[in-house]
N, C-alpha and C positions, 0 to 999 in steps of 0.2 A: 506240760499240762496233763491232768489227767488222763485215761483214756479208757472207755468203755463201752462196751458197744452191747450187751445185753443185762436184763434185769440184775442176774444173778453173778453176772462176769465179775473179775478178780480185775481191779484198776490197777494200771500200771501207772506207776507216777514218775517225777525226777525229781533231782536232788536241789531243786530250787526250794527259797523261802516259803513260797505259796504253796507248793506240793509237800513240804515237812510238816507245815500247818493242820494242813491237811491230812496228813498219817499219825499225828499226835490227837488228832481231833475222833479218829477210827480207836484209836487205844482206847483215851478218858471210854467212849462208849463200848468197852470193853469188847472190842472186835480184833480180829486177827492180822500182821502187817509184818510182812516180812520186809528184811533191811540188810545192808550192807554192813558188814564187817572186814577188817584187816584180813580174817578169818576164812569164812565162809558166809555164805547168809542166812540170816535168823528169822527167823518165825518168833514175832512176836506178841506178847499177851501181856497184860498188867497182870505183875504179879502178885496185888494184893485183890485179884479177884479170883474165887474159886471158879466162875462159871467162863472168864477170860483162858484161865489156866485150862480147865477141864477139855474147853473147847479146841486148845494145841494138840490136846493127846487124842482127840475123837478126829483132827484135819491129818495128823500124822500118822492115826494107829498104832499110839507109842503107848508102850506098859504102862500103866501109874506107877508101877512098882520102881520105875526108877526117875530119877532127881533132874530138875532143868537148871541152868546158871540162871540167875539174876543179872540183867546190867543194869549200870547205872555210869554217871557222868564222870566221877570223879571219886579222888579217895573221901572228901568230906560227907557225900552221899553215902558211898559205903559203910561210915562207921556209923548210922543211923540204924542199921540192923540185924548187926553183928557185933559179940564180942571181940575188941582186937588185943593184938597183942605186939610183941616188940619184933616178933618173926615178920607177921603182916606189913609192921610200919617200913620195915627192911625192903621186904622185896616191893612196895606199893612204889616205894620211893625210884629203885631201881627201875623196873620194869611197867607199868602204869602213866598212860596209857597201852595195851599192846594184848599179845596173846597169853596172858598167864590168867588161868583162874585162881581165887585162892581159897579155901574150905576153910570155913569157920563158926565157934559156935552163934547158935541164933542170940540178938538179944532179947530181953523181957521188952514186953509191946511191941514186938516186931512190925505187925502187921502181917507180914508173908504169908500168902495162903499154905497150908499145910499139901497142897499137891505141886506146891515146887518144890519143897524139901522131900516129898514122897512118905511124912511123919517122920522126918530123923530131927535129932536136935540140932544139924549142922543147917550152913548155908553154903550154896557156891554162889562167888560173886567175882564177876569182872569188871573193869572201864574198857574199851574198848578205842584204837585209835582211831579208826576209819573217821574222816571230818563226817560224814553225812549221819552216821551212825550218834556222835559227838553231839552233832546240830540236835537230832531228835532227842535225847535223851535228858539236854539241857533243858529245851524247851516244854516236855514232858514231868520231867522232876520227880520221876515215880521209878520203884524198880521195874524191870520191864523182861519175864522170861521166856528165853529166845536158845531152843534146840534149834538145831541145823533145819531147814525150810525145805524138807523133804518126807517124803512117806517113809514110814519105818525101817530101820535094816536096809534101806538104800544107798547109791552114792548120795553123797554130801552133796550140794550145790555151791558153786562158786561164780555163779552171772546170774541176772536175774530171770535169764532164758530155763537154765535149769531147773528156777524155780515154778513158771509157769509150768515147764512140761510136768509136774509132778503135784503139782497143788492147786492150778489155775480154775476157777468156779469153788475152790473151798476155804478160800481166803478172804480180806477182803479188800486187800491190796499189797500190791511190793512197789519198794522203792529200787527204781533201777538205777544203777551207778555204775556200770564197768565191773572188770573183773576185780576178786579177791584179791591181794596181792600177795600173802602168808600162804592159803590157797590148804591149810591145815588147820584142825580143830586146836582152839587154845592148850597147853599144857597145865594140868590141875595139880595143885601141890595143898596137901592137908596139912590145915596148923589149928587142927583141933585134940592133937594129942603127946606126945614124950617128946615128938621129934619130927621135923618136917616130912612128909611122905609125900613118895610122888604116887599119885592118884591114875594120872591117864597121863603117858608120851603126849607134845604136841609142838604150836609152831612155835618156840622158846625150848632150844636145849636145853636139859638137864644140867648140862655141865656148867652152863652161865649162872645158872640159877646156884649150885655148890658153889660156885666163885664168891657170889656176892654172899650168900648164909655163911662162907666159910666152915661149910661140913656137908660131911655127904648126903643126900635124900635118903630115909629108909625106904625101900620099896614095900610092894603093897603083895601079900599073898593073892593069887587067882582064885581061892579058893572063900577068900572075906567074904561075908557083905556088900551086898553095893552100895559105897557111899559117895558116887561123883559118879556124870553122864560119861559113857563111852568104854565102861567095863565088863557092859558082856560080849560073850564070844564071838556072835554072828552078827558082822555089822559093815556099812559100807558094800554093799554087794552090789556085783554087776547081776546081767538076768540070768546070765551064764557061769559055767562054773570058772575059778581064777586059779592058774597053776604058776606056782611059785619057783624061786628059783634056778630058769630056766631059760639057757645059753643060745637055742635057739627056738621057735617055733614049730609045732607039728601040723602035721596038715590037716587043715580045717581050722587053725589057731589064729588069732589077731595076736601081732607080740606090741608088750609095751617095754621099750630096751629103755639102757640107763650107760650112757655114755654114746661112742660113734656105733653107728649100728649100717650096712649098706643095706638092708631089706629097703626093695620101692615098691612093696605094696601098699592098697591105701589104708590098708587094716594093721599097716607097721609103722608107732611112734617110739619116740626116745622121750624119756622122761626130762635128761639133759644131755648136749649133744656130747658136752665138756665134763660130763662128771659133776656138775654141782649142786648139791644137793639144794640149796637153797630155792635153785630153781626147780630141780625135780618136787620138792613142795607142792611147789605155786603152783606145778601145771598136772599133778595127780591125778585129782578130782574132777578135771577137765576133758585131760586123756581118758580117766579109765567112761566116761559119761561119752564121749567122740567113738571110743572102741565098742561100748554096750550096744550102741545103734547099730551097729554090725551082726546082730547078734551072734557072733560067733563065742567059742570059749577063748578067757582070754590067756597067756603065756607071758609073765614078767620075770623079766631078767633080775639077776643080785642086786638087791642093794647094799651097799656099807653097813655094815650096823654101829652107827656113831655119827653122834650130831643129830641135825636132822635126820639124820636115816634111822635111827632110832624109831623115831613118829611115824616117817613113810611105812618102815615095816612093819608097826603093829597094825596102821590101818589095812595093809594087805593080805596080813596076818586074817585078821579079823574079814575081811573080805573072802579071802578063800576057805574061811570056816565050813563045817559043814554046814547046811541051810535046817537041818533037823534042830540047833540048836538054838536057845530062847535072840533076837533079833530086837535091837535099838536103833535109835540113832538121836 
């Protein structure tokens, strides 16, 4: 059941029939609701409303200048507003429900308000597996665009505790559901031009993704346009500064390791205790938000770079950017 306890308070709801009802019922009235994804969780907004949309980027202090995903239910939803193609049918088929987004041109009558594409002629649009995520979106029938449910340039959120610490009174509800389980921003792959590109690392290797296209992604120069969320530089940040690749801790540091680590302080996690990335995923965004409350600076050990380590490193990457630089999320 609901729960609120001041005028202006952010409702927490659950993932029952009565409470989705209910969050779909916040959207039509073009109001703010963040939700559970496989992912992280999303702040969301109908996105065929400019003042729905507007109002994400005034709860988040996020640029307009850059682009939010669309979800929607299913691939037959998708291809209502977007041109597709025979790349898209491939991977929807493969990968769909799950974390992949896919960039595509808009179609004529779209509908989409022009502040989710940021004015480009592309779209980003995902399905999303998460069942509650699934529930709302069917019941809904509308695209619904949903950045990560956090103030700008911050960590990501992956519980919906994370999301009240960061959004709670300027929303107008979340659906609580347990943790993430991907616990990583979807992987975007652009199929609006010569050749698939990958857009932004995420929870969907690249290499699966090559498996099934049977050819390699082109990668994206750093220096393009932005045309998909999660490509500029400063992003994911703790309050503190993040030092990268580094075997042990200095004093006054919280370390976040990546395999067996013996530190027993409380400001010392391992991302996985075994080395697997899958799980150092899932528990990133968790840890680095457990460590931030520490305020200390924080020390992350190596990761792989491959597979999932891919994704983990750019968003660390991108976290320990310098903070002078322009900040999303």
């Amino acid at each position: 059941m609901p729960q609120d306890t001041a005028k202006n308070a952010t409702l927490v709801l659950d993932a029952s029939a009565s409470d989705l009802t209910r969050a779909a019922q916040l959207l039509r009235q073009g109001k703010l609701v963040s939700f559970p994804t496989e992912t992280v969780y999303g702040l969301g907004g109908d996105a065929r409303r400019g003042d729905a949309v507007a109002a994400i980027y005034t709860a988040k202090g996020r640029p307009s200048f850059n682009p939010l995903i669309a979800h929607v239910s299913s691939v037959e939803a998708a291809k209502r507003y977007v041109i597709w193609n025979a790349w898209a049918e491939t991977l929807a088929q493969a990968f769909w429900p799950g974390p992949l987004t896919l960039v595509l041109p808009l179609a004529p009558d779209h509908g989409i308000s022009e502040l989710v594409t940021a004015g480009l002629d592309t779209l980003a649009l995902r399905v999303p597996a998460h069942p509650t995520a699934q529930k709302l979106l069917a019941e809904l029938d509308v695209p619904v665009a949903a950045p990560s449910a956090n103030s700008s340039g911050r960590i990501s959120p992956t519980t919906a505790d994370h999301v009240m610490a960061g959004l709670a009174g300027r929303i107008a509800a979340v659906v609580a559901d347990g943790a993430c389980s991907v616990g990583l921003e979807s992987t975007i792959v652009g199929l609006a031009g010569d050749a698939p590109m990958l857009l932004r690392p995420g929870g969907l290797a690249a290499e699966q993704i090559e498996a099934v296209l049977g050819q390699p992604l082109a990668s994206r120069d750093i220096h393009d346009p932005l045309t998909a969320p999660g490509q500029l530089l400063s992003h994911y940040a703790p309050q503190e500064r993040v030092r990268l690749d580094a075997t042990s801790p200095r004093a006054g540091e919280c370390y976040l390791g990546f395999g067996p680590y013996s530190g027993a302080r409380a400001c010392d996690l391992s991302l996985s205790d075994t080395g697997d990335l899958a799980q150092a995923a899932a528990n990133l965004f968790g840890h680095l938000h457990r460590l931030d409350a520490q305020g200390l600076p924080i020390a992350v050990a190596p990761i792989p770079e491959t597979g999932l380590g891919i994704a983990i490193n750019d968003r660390l990457r991108r976290a320990a950017a310098p903070r002078d630089t322009p900040a999303e999320t």
